[in-house]
Each structure stands twice: as C-alpha cells, then as structure tokens.
C-alpha positions, 0 to 999 in steps of 0.5 A: 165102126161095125154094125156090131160094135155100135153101142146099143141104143138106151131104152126108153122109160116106160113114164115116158110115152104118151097115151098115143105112143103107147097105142102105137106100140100096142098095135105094133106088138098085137098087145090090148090098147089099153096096156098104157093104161094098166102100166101107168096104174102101176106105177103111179098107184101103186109105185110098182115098176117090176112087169113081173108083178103086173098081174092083170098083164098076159105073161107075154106082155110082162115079158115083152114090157121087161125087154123093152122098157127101162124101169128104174126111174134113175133118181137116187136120194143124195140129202133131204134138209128139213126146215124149221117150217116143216118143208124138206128140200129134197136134194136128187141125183139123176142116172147121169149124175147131175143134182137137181132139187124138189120140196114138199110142203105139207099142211094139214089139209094138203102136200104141195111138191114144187118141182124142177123142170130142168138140171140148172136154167137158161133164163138166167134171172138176176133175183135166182139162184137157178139163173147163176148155175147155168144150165146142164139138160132137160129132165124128162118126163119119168124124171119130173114125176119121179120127184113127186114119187121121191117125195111121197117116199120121203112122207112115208119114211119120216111116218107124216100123217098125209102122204100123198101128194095133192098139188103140184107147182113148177117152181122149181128150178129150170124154166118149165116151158123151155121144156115144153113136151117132157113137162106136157107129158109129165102134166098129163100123168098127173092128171090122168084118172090112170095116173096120178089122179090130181085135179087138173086145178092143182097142177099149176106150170109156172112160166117167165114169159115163153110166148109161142109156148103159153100159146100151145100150153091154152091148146094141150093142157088145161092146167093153171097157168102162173106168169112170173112177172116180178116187174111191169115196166119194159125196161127194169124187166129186161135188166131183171128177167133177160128173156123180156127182151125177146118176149117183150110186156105188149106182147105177153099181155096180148097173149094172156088176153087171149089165153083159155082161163076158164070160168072159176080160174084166172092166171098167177101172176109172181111178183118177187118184192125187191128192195128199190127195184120194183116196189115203189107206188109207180111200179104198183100204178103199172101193174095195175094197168098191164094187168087191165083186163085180164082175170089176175091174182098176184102173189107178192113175195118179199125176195129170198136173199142167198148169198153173192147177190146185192139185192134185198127184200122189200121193206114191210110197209113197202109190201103192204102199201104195194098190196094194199094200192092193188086191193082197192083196185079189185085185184087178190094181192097175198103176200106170200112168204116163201118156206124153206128159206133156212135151207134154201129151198124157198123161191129162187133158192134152188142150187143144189145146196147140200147141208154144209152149202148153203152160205156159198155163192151159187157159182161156187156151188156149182163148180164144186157139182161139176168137179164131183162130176169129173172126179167120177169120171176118172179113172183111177 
C-alpha cells in the first residue's frame, strides 16, 4: 500500500487530552498554554463543542482547533427507560456502534449519574449481569464524560427541576480500573474548576480489587475510593469475583491500609446480600475482622435478581441482623436498595436492555447486540 493510499488516521477527541498534552500542542503550535483551559470551559460549562463559537479564541486558534480535533463526542441517545422511582436508565450508542448504558438519579438536593467505564466487562463476577455479556472495548475519556452530558440533556428535555449533574460514581458497567488512564482523565475534567466543577469528594471510582492500579489511584487522583468486596472470605470470593484469585483478601487489605484516605473520608466497601452465600453471622465475624483498621463504611445491598442466574436477595431479618452485628462494632452499615431495579438499571443490572429486554438472560441480550451489529455491516 502506498503512502497515498493509506487510510487517514482519526482525530483525537479534544476531551480526550490531558492539561500536559494540551500545553504540549499549545507550545508546538506557538498558540497561548491555556487554550486547553478555554476548550474545556466550553464545552463542559457551556456544552459548546462548535471552535467557531469559541469567542475568547484567536480566529487562528478556531481554525486550527477545527482542523485538528474531533468535536462530536460520538454517543447518540438509542432509548431512556423511566423507572417507577424517578431514575432513567439511559441506553447510548457510541460512534462505533456498541451500547453501553448510564442512570441518572435525581433527588431534591442532588443528581448522582453512575457511569460505564467500558462496553461489556472482563471481570466476569457471578452476581452481574456486566460479567456475562462479555467484554467489547475501553470507553475513552470524552465517551465517559460524554454520559454525564447525555444526562444533563436528558434533565433538560424532560423540564427537571435540577439539572445539573452534582455526583458522579463508576458503578456502571465495566471494571473502572481496568481502564485506568481514560477514567483518570475523565476524573480530572470532572473535577477541574475549568471543567465540570464537581467536588473532588463526590466523584467516587469503584474498583473490584485492582491492586497496582489502587495504588496509582492514592498517587494521581484524589478521588473517593469504593471496593467491591461482596465477601470476606478467600475462598467464596474466588468462586464470586474471579480477579480475587489474582489479587488475593491478604493483599488488598495491605494495600488499603496503606491507601491516602484523608481526614474526613475513609473507603466504600459494597457489599451485595446474597441469599446463602455470604450473609451469615460468620461471614459478618470475617468482615469485621478484614475491615480491622481501616477507616470503612459498608453499603449493604440485597442482590438485583435478573434473569438466568439462580441467586437470590437475602432475607430481610438476615440484613438486618447482618447490619446490626457490624453497627455495634462501630462500622456505618446502610442498607442500600439499588433504584432502577424495574428497568434493570440497579447494580449489577446493566446489559444494555432495551424496553421489550429486560425478562432476557443477559447472553441473549448480547447476542441480539452483536447480530444488530453484523446486519449494519453488511451490505446490502
């Protein structure tokens, strides 16, 4: 193949730069260093993402910024399903024609937006319906804070009294550490004063247990930090969650020991209440002791049932004795019951069901995705 004939390489979304990289290409194109930071105003405040309209820029800049950047974000709106608690699932399409999903949760004093790292996952957890459609490919960072802007837009059109998104938490699909520099970048336009703006306190990235990556995480970003734990014993969580085989309880206990916290902020530990499987007074003594030393809430959330697996939400009185053995111990135990769950939004539902989807087995589901694929493909 000829020079000529070689397939032109695709730009890189402007979102998609850090600060340094952005100084570099600044200095590289003799424009000012802080051109990063006015592109990033205008797109996170004011959803601008037209270099014509960006009237503090010279009208070399815009041009230069036109020619040199992709500037649609590539997420199209495929369905937003409504649940009956005022979440809506929000069901998106990427340029490439994968789906993944978001859900915005609005109160009155908030809007939380729990947000996919990655189209499917790799982890492969028995309790999720994430783990059993597989993984397809990493979202990149314009991708990931595209979803908080699809949901803004989705607050807006519906007339919501708050629209503005005031927390963000990676619970969505895909294991967020396994992507580690696109969630990185993405954390740091959320929090940016020239970005999103969030508190750094309301950004919260939800790991299963990536130990060198916790690591860097306490290094760059200063973030809150949630572990899914979901059992404290070595050998159910290896049948439950196969990545503790790699990354063993001994070990991510030595590192969160070590992990920077903070004064006021101690780690999230998930806990998904799983009929007969690791809800019993033991498993409570275990928890207790794996969490010995460390400054730890736990969110005790009575499984989402979804179709084709055999395991069950805990009994009530099995929670509340749960909760109330770790209480008077000292340790912050709420019981946390997922929203979305009739939409199939709630944790560890997400699988990219549309409306007329959700009684399907997520395999089914993601056959069906696949074969949507193909037929686009070809041609006809």
């Amino acid at each position: 193949m000829s020079l000529s004939s070689m397939p032109e390489q695709p730009k890189v979304h402007a979102l998609n730069w850090s600060r340094e990289r952005w100084e570099l290409w600044c200095r590289e194109n003799k424009l000012p260093r802080f051109l990063g930071k006015q592109v990033q105003k205008w797109m996170l405040q004011k959803s601008c993402f037209d270099p014509e309209l960006f009237s503090d820029v010279s009208k070399a800049g815009r041009e230069l910024l036109k020619s040199s950047f992709q500037w649609d974000i590539g997420l199209t709106v495929s369905q937003t399903l409504a649940s009956a608690d005022g979440s809506e699932k929000i069901l998106f399409r990427t340029h490439d024609g994968k789906y993944a999903e978001c859900v915005v949760m609005p109160t009155e004093n908030r809007v939380t937006m729990c947000v996919s790292s990655q189209v499917g996952c790799r982890m492969a957890c028995t309790f999720c319906q994430t783990g059993k459609i597989g993984f397809t490919r990493h979202l990149t960072a314009a991708e990931i804070v595209g979803q908080i802007l699809l949901g803004q837009r989705v607050l807006e059109d519906r007339g919501a009294p708050r629209t503005r998104v005031t927390n963000v938490v990676f619970m969505g699909m895909g294991e967020p550490l396994d992507n580690y520099d696109e969630v990185v970048n993405a954390c740091r336009h959320m929090i940016s004063s020239d970005g999103l703006g969030l508190s750094k306190h309301k950004v919260t990235v939800s790991t299963c247990g990536l130990i060198p990556e916790i690591e860097r995480l306490g290094r760059d970003l200063p973030v809150r930090l949630a572990i899914s734990l979901h059992s404290p014993d070595q050998e159910s969580r290896s049948k439950m969650m196969p990545v503790n085989r790699r990354y063993p309880l001994a070990d991510l206990k030595e590192t969160l020991l070590r992990y920077p916290v903070g004064n006021r902020h101690g780690i999230t530990f998930e806990y998904v209440m799983i009929d007969g499987v690791n809800d019993s007074l033991a498993h409570a003594k275990k928890l207790v002791k794996f969490l010995h030393g460390l400054k730890a809430k736990v969110n005790l959330i009575p499984m989402n049932e979804h179709p084709g697996s055999p395991m069950k939400e805990s009994a009530a009185e099995r929670v509340s004795d749960f909760q109330k053995y770790l209480a008077v111990r000292s340790i912050p135990a709420p019981v946390r019951y997922s929203k979305g769950q009739d939409v199939s939004a709630a944790c560890g539902q997400l699988a990219t069901k549309k409306r007329d989807e959700l009684n399907q087995t997520p395999r089914s589901v993601a056959l069906t995705r696949r074969r949507e694929l193909i037929a686009e493909s070809t041609p006809r």
